[in-house]
C-alpha positions in Angstrom: -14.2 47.7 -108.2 -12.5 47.0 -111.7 -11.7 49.8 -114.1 -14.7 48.7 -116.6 -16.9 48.5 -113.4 -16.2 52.0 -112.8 -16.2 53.1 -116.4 -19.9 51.5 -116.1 -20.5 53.5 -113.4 -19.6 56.8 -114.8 -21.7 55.9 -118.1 -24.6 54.8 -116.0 -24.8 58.8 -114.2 -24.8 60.4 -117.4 -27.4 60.6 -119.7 -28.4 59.7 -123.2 -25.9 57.0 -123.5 -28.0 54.1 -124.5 -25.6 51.2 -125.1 -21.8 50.9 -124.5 -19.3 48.1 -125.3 -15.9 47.7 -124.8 -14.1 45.9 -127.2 -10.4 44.7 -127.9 -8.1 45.5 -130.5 -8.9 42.0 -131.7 -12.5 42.1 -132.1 -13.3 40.5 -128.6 -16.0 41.9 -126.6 -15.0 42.6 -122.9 -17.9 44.1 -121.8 -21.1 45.4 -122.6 -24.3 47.0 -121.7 -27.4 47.4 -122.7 -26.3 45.8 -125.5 -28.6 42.9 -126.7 -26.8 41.1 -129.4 -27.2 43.2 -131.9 -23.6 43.8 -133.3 -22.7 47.2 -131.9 -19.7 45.8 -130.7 -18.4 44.4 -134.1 -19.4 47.4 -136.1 -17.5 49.6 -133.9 -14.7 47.7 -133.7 -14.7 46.9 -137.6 -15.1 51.0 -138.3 -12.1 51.3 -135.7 -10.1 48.9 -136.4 -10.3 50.0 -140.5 -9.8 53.5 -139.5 -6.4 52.6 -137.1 -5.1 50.7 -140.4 -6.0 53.2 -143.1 -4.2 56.1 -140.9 -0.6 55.3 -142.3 -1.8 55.8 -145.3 -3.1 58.9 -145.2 -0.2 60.2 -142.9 -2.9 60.7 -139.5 -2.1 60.5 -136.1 -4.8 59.4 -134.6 -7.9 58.8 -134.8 -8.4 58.9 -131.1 -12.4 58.8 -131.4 -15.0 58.3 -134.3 -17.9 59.9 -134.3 -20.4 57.9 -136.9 -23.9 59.9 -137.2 -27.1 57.6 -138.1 -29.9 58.7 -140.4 -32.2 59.2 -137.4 -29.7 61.8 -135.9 -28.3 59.3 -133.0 -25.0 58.7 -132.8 -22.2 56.2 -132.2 -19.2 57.3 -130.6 -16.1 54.9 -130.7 -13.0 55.9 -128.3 -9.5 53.9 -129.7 -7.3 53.3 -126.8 -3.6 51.3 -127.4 -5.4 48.5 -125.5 -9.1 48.8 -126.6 -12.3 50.2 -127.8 -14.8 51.6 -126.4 -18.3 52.4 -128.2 -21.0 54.1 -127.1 -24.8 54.8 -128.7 -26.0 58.4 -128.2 -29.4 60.1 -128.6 -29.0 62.4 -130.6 -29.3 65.5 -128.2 -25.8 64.6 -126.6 -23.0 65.8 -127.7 -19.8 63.4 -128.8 -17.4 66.1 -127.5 -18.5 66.1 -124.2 -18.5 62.7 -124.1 -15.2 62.0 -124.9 -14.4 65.4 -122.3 -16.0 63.5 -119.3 -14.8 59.9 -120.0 -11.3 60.4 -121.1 -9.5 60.2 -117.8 -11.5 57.3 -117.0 -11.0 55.5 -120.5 -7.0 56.3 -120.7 -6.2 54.7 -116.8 -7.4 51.2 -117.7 -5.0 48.6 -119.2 -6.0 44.6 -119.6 
């Protein structure tokens, strides 16, 4: 089983994760699911991706996840890795924080 297939697994026990993609620091989707063309994977690697460049400037560490809250309460969760990104859509009864708490080991031990 490879490290996204297990990711997937993880994902798939927990509930009110809707969508998830994993994308590279280049913009290239790795994987996805439930994801039916509809661009979750660019916008969170385009949010990502702007936030990793602006944190020079404003003298940040990280970030090390985004949480980006839609008008209807759901949320998407992007977690920056060196290697990649990961972006999941919430419901909006889950919270980000625990997300991040139960898929961070799993999320830091994969490489490409």
């Amino acid at each position: 089983m490879s490290e996204f297939d297990q990711l997937e697994q993880t994902i798939n026990q927990l509930t009110g994760i809707r969508r998830m993609v994993v994308v590279a620091k280049d913009g290239t989707r790795l994987t996805h699911h439930n994801e039916q063309g509809d661009r979750l994977g660019e916008y969170v690697a385009f949010v990502a991706l702007t936030a990793e460049q602006l944190k020079t400037h404003l003298g940040f560490n990280g970030p090390y996840h985004i949480i980006m809250e839609q008008t209807s309460g759901d949320r998407i969760l992007a977690i920056l890795t060196k290697q990649f990104i990961l972006g999941l859509d919430l419901d909006a009864h889950v919270s980000p924080a625990i997300i991040v708490d139960q898929l961070g080991h799993i999320v830091e031990q994969i490489t490409l």
